[in-house]
Residue frames as a rotation matrix with the C-alpha (Angstrom) as fourth column:
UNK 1
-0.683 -0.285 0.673 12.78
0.422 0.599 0.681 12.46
-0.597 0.748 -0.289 5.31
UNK 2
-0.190 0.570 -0.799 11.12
-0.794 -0.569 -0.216 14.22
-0.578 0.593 0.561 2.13
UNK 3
0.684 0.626 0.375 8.53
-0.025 0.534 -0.845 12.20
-0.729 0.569 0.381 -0.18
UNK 4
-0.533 -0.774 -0.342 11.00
-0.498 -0.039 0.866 10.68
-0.683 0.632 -0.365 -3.19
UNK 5
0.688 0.725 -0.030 9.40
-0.606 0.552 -0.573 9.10
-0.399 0.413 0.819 -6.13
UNK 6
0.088 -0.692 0.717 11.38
0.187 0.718 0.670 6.45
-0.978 0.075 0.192 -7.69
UNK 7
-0.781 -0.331 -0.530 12.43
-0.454 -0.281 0.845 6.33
-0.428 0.901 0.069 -11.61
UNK 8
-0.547 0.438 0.713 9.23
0.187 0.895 -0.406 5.42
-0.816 -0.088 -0.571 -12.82
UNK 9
-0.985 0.138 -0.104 7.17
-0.173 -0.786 0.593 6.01
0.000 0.602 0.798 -15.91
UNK 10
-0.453 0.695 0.559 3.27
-0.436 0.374 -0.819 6.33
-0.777 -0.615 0.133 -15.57
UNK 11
-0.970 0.075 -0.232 0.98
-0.232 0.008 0.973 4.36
0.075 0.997 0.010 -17.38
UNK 12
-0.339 0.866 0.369 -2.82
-0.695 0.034 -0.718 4.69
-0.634 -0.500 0.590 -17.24
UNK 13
0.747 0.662 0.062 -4.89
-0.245 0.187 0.951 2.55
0.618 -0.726 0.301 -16.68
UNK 14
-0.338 -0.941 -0.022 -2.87
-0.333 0.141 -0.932 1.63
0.881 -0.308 -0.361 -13.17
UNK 15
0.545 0.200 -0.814 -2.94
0.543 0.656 0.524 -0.35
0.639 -0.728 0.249 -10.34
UNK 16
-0.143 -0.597 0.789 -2.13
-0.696 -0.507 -0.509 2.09
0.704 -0.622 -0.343 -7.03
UNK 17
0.241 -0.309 -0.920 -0.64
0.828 0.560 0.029 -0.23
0.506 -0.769 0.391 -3.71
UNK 18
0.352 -0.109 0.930 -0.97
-0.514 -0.853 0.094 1.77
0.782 -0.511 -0.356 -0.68
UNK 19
-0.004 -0.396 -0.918 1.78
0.727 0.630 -0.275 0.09
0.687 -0.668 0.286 1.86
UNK 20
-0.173 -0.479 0.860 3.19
-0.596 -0.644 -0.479 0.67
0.784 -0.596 -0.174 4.72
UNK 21
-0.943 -0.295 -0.155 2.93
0.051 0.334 -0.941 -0.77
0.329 -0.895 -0.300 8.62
UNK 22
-0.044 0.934 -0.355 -0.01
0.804 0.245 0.543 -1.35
0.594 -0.262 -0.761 10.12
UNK 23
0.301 0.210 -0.930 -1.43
0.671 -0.740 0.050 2.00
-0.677 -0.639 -0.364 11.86
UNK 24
-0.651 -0.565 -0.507 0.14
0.350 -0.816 0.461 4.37
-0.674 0.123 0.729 9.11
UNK 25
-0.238 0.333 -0.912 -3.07
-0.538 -0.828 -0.162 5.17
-0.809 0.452 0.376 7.02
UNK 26
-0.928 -0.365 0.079 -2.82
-0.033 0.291 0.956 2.81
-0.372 0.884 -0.282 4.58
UNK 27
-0.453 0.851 0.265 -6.91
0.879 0.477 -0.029 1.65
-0.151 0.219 -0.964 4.17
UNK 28
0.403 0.311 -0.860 -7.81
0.330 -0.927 -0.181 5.79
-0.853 -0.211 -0.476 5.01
UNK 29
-0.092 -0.093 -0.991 -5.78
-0.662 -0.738 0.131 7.42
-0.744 0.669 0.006 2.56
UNK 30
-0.918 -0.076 0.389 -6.41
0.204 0.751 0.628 4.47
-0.340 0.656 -0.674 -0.11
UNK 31
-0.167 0.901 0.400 -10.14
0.943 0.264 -0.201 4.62
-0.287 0.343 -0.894 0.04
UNK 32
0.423 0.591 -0.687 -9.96
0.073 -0.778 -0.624 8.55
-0.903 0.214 -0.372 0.11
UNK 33
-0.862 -0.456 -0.222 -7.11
-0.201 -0.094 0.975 8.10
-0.465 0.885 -0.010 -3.75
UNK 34
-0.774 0.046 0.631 -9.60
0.502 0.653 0.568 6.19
-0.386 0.756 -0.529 -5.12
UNK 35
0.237 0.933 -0.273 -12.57
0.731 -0.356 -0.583 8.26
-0.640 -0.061 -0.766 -4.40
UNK 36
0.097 -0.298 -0.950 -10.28
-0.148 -0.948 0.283 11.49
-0.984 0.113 -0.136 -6.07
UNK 37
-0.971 -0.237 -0.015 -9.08
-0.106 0.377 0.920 9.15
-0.213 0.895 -0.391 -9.14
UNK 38
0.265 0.756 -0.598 -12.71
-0.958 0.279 -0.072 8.14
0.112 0.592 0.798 -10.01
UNK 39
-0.136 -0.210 -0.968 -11.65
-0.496 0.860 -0.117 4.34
0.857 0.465 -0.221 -9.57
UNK 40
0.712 0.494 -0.499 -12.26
-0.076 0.761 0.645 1.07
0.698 -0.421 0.579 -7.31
UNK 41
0.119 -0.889 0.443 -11.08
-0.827 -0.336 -0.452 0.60
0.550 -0.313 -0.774 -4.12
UNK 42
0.199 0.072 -0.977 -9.61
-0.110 0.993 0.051 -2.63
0.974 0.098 0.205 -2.73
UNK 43
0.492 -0.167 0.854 -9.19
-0.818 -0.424 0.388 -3.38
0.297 -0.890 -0.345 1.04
UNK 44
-0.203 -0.509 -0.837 -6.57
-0.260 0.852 -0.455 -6.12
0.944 0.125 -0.305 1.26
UNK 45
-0.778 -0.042 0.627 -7.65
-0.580 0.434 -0.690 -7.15
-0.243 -0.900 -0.362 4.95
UNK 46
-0.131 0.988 0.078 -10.51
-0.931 -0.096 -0.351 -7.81
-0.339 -0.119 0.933 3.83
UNK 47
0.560 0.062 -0.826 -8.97
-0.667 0.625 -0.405 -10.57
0.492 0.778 0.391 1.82
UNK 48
-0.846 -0.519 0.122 -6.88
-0.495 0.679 -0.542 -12.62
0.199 -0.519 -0.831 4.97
UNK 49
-0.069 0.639 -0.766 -8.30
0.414 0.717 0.561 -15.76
0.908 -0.278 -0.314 5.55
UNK 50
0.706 0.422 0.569 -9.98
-0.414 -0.406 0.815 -15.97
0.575 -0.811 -0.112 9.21
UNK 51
0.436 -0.808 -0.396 -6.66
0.881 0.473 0.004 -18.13
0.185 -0.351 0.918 10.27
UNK 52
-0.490 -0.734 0.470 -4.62
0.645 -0.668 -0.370 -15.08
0.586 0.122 0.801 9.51
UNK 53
0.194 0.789 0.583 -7.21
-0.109 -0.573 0.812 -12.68
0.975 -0.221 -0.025 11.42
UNK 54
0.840 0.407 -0.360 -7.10
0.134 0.487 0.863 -14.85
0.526 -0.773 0.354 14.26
UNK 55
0.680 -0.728 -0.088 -3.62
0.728 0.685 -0.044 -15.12
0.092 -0.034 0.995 14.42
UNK 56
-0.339 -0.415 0.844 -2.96
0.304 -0.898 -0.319 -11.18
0.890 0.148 0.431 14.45
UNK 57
0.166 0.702 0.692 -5.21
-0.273 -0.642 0.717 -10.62
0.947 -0.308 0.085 16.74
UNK 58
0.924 0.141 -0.356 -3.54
0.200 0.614 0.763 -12.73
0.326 -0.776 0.539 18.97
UNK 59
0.603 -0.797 -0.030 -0.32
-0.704 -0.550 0.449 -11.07
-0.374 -0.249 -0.893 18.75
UNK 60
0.315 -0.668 0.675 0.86
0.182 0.740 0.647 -13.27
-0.932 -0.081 0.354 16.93
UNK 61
0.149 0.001 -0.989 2.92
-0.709 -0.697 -0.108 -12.13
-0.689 0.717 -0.103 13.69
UNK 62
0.702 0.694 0.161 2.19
-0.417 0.583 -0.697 -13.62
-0.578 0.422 0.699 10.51
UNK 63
-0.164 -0.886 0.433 5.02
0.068 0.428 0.901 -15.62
-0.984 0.177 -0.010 8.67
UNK 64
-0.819 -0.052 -0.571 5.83
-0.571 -0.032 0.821 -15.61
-0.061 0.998 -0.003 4.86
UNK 65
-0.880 0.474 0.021 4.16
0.364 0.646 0.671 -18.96
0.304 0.598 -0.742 4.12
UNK 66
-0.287 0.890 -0.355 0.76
0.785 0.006 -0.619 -17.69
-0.549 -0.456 -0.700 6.30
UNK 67
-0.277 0.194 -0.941 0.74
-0.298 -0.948 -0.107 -14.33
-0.913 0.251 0.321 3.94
UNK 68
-0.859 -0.438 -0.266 1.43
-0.348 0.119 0.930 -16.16
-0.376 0.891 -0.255 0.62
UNK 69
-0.668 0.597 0.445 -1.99
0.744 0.546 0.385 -17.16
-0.013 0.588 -0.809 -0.10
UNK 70
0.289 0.754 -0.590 -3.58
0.645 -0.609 -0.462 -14.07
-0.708 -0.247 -0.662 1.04
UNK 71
-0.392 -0.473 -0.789 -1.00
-0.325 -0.731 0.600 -12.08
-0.860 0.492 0.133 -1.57
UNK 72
-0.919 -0.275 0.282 -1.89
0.119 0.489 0.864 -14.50
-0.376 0.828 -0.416 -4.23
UNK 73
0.066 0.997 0.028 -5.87
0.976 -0.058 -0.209 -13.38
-0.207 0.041 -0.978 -3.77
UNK 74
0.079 -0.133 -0.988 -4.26
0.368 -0.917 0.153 -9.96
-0.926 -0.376 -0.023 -4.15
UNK 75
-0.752 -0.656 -0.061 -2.34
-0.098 0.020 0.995 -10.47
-0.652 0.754 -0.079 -7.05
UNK 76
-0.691 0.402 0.601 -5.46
0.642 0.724 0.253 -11.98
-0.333 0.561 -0.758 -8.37
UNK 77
0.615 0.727 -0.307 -7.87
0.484 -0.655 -0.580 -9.15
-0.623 0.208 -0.754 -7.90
UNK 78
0.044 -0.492 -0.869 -4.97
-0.688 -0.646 0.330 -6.55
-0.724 0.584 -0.367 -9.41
UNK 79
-0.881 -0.461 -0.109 -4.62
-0.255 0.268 0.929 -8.66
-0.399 0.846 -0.354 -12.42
UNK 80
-0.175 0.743 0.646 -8.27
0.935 0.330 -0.128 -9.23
-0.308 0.581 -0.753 -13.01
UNK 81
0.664 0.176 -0.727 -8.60
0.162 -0.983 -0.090 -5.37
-0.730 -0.058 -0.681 -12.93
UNK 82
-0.439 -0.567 -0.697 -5.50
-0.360 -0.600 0.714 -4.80
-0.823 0.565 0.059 -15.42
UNK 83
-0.624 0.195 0.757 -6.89
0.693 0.585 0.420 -7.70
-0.361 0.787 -0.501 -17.79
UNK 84
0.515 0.826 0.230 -10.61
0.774 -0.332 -0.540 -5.92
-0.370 0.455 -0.810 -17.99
UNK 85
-0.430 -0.777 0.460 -8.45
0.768 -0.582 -0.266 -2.10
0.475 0.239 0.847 -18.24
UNK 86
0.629 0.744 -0.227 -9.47
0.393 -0.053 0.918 -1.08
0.671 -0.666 -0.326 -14.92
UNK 87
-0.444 -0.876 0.191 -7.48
-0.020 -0.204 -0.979 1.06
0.896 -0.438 0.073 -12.50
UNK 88
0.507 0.747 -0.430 -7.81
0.277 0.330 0.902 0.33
0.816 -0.576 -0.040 -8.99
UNK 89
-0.186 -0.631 0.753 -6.41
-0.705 -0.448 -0.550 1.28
0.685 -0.633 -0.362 -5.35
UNK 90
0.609 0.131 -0.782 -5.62
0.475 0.730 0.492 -1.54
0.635 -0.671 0.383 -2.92
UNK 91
0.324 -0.518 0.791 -4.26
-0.783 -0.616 -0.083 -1.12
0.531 -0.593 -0.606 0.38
UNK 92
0.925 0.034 -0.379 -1.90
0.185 0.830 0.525 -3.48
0.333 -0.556 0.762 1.65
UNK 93
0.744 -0.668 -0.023 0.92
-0.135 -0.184 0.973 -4.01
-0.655 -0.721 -0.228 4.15
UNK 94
0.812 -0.583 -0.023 3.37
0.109 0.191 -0.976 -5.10
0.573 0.790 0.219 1.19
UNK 95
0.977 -0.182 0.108 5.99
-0.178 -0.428 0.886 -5.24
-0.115 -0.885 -0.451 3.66
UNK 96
0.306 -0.607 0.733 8.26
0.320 0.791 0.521 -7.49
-0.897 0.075 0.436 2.02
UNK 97
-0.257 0.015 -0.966 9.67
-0.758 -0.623 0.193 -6.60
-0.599 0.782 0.171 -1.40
UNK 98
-0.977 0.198 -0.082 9.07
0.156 0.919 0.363 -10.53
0.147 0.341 -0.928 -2.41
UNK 99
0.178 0.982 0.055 5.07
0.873 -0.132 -0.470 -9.81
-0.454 0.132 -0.881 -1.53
UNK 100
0.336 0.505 -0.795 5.13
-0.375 -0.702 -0.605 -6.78
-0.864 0.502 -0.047 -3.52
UNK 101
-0.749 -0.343 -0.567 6.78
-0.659 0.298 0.690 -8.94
-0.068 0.891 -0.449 -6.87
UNK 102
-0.734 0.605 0.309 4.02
0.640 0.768 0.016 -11.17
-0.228 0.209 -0.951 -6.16
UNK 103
0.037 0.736 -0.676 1.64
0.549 -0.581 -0.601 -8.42
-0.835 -0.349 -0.425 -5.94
UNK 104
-0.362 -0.092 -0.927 3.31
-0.743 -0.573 0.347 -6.65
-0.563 0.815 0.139 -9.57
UNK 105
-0.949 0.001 0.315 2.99
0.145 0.890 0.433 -10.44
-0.280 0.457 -0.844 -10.94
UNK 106
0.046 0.914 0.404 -0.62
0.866 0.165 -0.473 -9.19
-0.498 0.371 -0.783 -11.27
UNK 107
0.789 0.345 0.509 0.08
0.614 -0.434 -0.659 -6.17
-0.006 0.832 -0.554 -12.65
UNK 108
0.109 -0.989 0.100 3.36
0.994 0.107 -0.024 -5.13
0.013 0.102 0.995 -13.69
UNK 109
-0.477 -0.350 0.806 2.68
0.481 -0.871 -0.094 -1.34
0.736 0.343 0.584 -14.15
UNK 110
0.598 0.318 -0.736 1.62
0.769 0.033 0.639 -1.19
0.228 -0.947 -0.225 -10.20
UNK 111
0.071 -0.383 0.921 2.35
-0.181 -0.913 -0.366 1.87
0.981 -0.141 -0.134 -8.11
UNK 112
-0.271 -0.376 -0.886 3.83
0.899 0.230 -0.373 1.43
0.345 -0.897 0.276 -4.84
UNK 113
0.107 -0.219 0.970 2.81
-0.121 -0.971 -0.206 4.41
0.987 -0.095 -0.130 -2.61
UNK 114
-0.206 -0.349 -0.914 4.77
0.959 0.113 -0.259 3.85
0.194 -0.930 0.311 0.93
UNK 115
0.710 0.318 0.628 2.98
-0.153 -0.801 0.579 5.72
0.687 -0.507 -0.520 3.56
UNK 116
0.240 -0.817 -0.525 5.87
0.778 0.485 -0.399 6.29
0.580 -0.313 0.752 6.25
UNK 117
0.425 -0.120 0.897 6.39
-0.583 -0.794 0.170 7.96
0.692 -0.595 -0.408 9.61
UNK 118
-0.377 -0.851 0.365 7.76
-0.634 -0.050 -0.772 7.59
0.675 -0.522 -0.521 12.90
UNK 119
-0.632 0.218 -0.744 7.22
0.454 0.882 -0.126 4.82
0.629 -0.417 -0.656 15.36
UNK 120
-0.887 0.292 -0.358 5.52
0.267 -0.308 -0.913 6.91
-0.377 -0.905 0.195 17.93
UNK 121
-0.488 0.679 -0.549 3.22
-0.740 -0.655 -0.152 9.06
-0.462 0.332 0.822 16.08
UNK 122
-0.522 0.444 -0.728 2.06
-0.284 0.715 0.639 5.08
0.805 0.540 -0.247 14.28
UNK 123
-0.851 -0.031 -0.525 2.09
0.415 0.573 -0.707 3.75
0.323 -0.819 -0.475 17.40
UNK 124
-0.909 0.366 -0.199 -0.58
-0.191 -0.790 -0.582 6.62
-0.370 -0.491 0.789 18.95
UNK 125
-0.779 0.271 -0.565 -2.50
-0.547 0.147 0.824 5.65
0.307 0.951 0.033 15.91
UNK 126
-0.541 -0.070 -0.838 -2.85
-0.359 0.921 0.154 2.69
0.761 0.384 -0.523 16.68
UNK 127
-0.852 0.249 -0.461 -3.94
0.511 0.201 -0.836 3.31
-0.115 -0.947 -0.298 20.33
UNK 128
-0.607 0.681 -0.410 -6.68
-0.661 -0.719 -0.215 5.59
-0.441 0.140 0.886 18.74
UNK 129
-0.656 0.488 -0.577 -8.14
-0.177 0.643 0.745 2.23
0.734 0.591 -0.335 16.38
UNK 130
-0.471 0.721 0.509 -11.30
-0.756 -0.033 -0.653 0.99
-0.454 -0.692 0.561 17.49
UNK 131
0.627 0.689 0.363 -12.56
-0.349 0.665 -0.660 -2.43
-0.696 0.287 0.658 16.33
UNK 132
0.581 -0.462 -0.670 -9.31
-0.486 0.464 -0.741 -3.60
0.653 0.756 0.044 14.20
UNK 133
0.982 -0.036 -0.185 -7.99
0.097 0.938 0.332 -6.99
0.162 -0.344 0.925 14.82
UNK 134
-0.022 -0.997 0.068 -4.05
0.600 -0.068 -0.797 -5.71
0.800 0.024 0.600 14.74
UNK 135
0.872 -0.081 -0.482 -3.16
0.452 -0.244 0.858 -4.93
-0.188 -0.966 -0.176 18.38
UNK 136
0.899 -0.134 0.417 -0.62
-0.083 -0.987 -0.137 -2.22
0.430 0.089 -0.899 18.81
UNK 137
0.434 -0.724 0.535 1.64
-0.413 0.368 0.833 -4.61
-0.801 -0.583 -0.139 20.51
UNK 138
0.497 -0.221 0.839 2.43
0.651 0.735 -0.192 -5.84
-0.574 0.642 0.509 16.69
UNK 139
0.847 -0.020 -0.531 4.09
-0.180 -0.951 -0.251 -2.67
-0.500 0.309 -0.809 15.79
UNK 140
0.253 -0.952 0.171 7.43
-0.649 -0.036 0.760 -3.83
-0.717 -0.304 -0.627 16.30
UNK 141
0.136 0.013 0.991 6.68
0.427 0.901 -0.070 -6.76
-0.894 0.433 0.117 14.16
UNK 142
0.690 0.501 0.522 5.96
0.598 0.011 -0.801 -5.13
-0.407 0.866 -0.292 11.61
UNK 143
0.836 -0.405 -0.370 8.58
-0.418 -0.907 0.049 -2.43
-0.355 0.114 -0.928 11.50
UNK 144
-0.193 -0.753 0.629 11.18
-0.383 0.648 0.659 -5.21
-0.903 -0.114 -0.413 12.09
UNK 145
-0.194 -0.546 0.815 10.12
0.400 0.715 0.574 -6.67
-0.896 0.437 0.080 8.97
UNK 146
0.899 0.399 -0.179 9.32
0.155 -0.674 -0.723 -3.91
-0.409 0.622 -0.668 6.55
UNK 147
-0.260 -0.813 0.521 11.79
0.786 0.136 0.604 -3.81
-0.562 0.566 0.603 3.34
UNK 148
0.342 0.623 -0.704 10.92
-0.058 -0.734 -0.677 -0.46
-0.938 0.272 -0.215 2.54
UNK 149
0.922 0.284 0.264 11.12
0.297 -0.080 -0.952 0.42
-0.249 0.956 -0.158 -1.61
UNK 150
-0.451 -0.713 -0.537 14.50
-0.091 -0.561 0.823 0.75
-0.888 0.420 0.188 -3.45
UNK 151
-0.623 -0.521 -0.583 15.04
-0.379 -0.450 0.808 2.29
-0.684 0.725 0.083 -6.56
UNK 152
-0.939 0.270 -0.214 14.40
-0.095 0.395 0.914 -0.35
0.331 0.878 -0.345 -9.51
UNK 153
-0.519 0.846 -0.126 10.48
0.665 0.307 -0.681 -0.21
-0.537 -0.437 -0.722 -7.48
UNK 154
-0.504 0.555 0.661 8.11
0.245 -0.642 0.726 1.68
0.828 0.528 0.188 -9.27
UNK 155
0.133 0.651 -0.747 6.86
0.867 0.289 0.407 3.63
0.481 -0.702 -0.526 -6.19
UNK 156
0.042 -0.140 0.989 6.45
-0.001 -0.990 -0.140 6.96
0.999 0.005 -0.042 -4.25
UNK 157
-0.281 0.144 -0.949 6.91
0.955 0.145 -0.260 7.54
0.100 -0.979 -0.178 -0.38
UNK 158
0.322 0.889 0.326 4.46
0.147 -0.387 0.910 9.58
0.935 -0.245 -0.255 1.32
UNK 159
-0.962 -0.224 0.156 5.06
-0.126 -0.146 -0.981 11.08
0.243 -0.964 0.113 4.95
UNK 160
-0.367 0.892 -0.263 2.25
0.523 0.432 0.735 10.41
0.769 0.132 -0.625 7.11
UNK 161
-0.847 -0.167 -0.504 2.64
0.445 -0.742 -0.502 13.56
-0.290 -0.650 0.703 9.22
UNK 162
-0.747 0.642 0.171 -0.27
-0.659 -0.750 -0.065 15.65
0.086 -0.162 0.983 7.41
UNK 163
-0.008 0.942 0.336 -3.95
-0.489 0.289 -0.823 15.28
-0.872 -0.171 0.458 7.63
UNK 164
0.459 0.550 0.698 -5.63
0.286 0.652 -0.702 12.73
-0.841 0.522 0.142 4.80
UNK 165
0.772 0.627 0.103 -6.93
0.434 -0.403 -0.806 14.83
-0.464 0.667 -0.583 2.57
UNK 166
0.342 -0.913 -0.222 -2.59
-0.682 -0.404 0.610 16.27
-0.647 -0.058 -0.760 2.33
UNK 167
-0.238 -0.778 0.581 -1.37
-0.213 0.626 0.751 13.28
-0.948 0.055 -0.315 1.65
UNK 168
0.170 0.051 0.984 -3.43
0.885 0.432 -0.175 12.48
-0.434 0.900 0.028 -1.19
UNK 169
0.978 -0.039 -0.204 -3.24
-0.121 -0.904 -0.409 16.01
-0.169 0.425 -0.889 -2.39
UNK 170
0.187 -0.950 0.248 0.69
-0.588 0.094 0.803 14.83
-0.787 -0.296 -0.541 -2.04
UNK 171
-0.085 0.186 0.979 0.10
0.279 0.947 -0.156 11.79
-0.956 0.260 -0.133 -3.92
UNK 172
0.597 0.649 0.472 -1.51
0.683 -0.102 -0.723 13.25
-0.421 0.754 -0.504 -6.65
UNK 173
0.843 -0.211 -0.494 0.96
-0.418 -0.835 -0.357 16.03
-0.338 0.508 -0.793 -7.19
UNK 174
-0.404 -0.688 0.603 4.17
-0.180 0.706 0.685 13.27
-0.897 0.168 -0.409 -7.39
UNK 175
0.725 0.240 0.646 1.37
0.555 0.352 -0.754 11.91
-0.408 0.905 0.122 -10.37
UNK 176
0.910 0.412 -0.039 1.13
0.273 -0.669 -0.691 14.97
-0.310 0.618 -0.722 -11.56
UNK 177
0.380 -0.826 -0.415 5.26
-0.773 -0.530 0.348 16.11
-0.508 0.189 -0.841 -11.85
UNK 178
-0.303 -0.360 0.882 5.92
0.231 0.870 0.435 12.16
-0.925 0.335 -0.181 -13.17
UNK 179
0.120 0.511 0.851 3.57
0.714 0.551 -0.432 12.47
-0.689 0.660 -0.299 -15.49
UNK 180
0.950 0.216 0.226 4.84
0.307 -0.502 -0.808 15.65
-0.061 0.837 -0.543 -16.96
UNK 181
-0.123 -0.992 0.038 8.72
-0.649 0.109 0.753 14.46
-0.751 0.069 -0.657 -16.90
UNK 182
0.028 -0.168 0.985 7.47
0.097 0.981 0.165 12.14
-0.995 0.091 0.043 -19.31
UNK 183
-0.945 -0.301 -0.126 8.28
-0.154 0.070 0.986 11.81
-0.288 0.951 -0.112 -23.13
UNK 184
-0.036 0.942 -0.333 5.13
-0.954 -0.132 -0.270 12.55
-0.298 0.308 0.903 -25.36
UNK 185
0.114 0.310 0.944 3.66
0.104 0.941 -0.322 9.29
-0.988 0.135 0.075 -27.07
UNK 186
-0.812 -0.462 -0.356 5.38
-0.256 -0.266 0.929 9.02
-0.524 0.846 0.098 -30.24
């Protein structure tokens, strides 16, 4: 599968949403966008209550209604960040396309950037983590309920085959060809 961006136009300041499955990069290549953009970077685990925590870590996978307050602390940071005109990079599982409409609710001119690879090569990943509460036995969970981006999404998929430092370099060139398909400012 080749990296597709969706029909999107860019507007800066922006909110970037690094999804994807648990094990595919998402918190790594987030923290290294923001560092490249010059802008803040958000770690959405960081925001689950210690219920939710607990409750991964137990293999146990988390249900709409157990996410929905942890999106709404999301939503909250990405909309305090568009208000001020702040761009920012969060990294979260956004698995759902309903948790990523909550998640635009804070800022509508959000970028989606689905990081996406094969089950094995996550998996492997995942057996390589050290010290994160998401056991490797929750893969499935997660795959099973990933709604990956369509179309009307403002959003870019990302393979998660190269090194890091690729992907954003990947990332950044998608900006870079969006942003110069676009119509000057009149």
């Amino acid at each position: 599968m080749t990296s597709r961006p969706s029909a999107l136009v860019l507007h800066d300041p922006q909110s970037w949403i690094v999804m994807g499955v648990s094990g595919c990069g998402k918190s790594e290549i987030a923290r290294r966008l923001a560092a490249r953009l010059g802008i803040d970077f958000i770690e959405g685990d960081h925001f689950h209550p210690p219920a939710n925590i607990e409750k991964m870590a137990a293999g146990i996978p988390l249900t709409d209604a157990d996410r929905h307050g942890w999106l709404l602390r999301l939503q909250q940071q990405l909309r305090q960040a568009a208000a001020a005109g702040r761009a920012v990079v969060l990294s979260c599982s956004a698995l759902k396309r309903r948790y990523r409409d909550l998640l635009r609710a804070g800022d509508p001119d959000a970028i989606f950037i689905h990081l996406y690879g094969e089950r094995a090569l996550i998996a492997a990943r995942m057996r390589q983590r050290h010290g994160h509460f998401m056991p490797s036995a929750m893969l499935d969970s997660q795959l099973t309920t990933l709604e990956p981006p369509q179309q009307d999404e403002r959003f870019l998929q990302v393979d998660i085959r190269p090194p890091p430092d690729a992907i954003v370099d990947r990332i950044l060139a998608l900006r870079d060809a969006l942003a110069g398909a676009r119509p000057p400012p009149a």
